[in-house]
C-alpha positions as CSV (number, residue, x, y, z in Angstrom):
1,X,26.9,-16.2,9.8
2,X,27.4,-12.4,11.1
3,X,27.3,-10.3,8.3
4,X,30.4,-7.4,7.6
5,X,28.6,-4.4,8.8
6,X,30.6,-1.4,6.4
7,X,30.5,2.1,7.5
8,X,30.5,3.6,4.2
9,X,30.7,7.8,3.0
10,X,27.4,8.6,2.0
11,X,25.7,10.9,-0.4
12,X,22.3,12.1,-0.9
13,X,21.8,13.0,-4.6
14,X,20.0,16.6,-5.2
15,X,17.2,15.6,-7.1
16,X,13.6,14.3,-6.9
17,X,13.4,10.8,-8.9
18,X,10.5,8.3,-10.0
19,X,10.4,5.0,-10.9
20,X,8.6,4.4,-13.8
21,X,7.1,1.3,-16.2
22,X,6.7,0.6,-19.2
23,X,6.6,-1.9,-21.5
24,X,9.4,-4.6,-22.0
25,X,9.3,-4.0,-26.0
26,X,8.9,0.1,-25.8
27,X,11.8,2.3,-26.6
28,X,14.1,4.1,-24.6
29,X,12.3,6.9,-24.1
30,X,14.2,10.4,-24.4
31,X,12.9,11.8,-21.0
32,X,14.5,8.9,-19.3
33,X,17.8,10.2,-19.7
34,X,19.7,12.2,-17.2
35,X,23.1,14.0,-16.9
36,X,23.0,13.3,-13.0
37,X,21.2,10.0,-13.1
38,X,19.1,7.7,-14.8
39,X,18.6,4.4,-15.0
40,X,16.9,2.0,-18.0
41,X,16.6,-1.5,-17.0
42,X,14.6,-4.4,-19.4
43,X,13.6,-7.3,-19.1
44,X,11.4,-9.8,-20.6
45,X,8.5,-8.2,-18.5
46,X,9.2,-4.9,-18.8
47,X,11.1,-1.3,-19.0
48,X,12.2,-0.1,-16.0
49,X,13.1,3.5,-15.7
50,X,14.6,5.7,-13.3
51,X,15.0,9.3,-13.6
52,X,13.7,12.8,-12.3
53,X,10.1,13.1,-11.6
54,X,9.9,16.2,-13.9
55,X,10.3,13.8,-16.6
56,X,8.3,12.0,-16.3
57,X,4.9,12.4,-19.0
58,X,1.8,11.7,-16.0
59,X,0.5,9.2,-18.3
60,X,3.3,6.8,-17.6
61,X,3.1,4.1,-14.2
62,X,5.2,5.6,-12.0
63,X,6.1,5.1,-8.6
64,X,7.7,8.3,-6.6
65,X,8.9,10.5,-5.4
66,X,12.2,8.7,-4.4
67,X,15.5,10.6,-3.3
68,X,18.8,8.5,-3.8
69,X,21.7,7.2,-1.1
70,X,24.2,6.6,-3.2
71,X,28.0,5.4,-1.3
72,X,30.3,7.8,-2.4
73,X,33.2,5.3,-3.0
74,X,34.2,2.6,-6.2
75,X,33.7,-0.4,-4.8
76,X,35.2,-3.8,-5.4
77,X,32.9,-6.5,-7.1
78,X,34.4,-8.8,-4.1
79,X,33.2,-7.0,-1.1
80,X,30.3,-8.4,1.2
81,X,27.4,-7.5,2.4
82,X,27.4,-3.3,1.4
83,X,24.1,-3.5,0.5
84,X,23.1,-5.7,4.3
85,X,25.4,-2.5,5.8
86,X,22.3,0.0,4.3
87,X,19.8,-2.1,3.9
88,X,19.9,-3.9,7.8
89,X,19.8,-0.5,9.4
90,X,16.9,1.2,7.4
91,X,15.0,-1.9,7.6
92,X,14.8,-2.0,11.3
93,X,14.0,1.9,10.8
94,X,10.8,0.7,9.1
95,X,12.0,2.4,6.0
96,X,11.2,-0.1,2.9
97,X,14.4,0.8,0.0
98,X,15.0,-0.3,-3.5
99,X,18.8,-1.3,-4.1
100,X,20.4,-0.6,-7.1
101,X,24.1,-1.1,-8.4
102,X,26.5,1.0,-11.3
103,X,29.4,-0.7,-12.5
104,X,31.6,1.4,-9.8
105,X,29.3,1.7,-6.6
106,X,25.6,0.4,-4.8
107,X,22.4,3.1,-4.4
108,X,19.2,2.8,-2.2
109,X,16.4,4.7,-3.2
110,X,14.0,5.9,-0.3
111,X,10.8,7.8,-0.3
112,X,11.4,11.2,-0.4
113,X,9.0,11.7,2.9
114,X,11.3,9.1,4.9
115,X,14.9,10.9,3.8
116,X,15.6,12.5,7.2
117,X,14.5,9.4,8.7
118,X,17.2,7.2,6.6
119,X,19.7,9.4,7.1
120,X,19.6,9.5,10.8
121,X,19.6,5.5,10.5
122,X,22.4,5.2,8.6
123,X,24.3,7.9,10.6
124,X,23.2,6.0,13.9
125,X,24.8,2.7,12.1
126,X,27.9,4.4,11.6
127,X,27.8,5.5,8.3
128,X,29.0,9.1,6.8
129,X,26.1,10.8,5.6
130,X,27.4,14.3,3.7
């Protein structure tokens, strides 16, 4: 099967952001949240957290810093293979990502040091990067 290969409009979000852990039966935490972006994910294992490193207390496993992709567009829950349009391209850069979905529209986090490096993968793959 040849997967749909999108070019998308592309954003890179302004900020600095960290993935952080902590434990599946903590609280919310009120440095998690964000006016330009955040994320609080649980599950039975654990508290998932993304937000800006400055948040962050340095006591807390964290995993960063990360700068954000996100496709600048409200997608359609019936659309294939956006994430395989990103994801293929950056992985035969070498770049290792971490997808992540909003109700409206798909993300890839990437290490901040490999950015430019994304961003000229994505371009070469056709993609809009602004």
């Amino acid at each position: 099967m040849t997967l749909p290969r999108h070019q998308l409009k592309l954003r890179v979000l302004s900020g600095r952001y960290t993935y952080a852990r902590l434990d599946a039966e903590a609280p919310i935490p009120a440095w998690a949240e964000d006016a330009e972006f955040s994320l609080q994910l649980r599950t039975l294992g654990e508290l998932a957290v993304i937000c800006p490193c400055e948040n962050v207390p340095p006591n807390v496993r964290q995993e960063g810093p990360w700068k954000i992709i996100g496709i600048d567009a409200t997608l359609d829950f019936n659309q294939v293979g956006i994430i395989a349009s990103l994801a293929v391209p950056l992985a035969e850069a070498g770049l290792s990502i971490a997808p992540i979905a909003s109700f409206d529209t798909d993300y890839v986090l990437v290490r901040e040091t490999d950015v430019d490096r994304a961003v000229e993968a994505l371009r070469a793959a056709g993609h809009r990067v602004g």
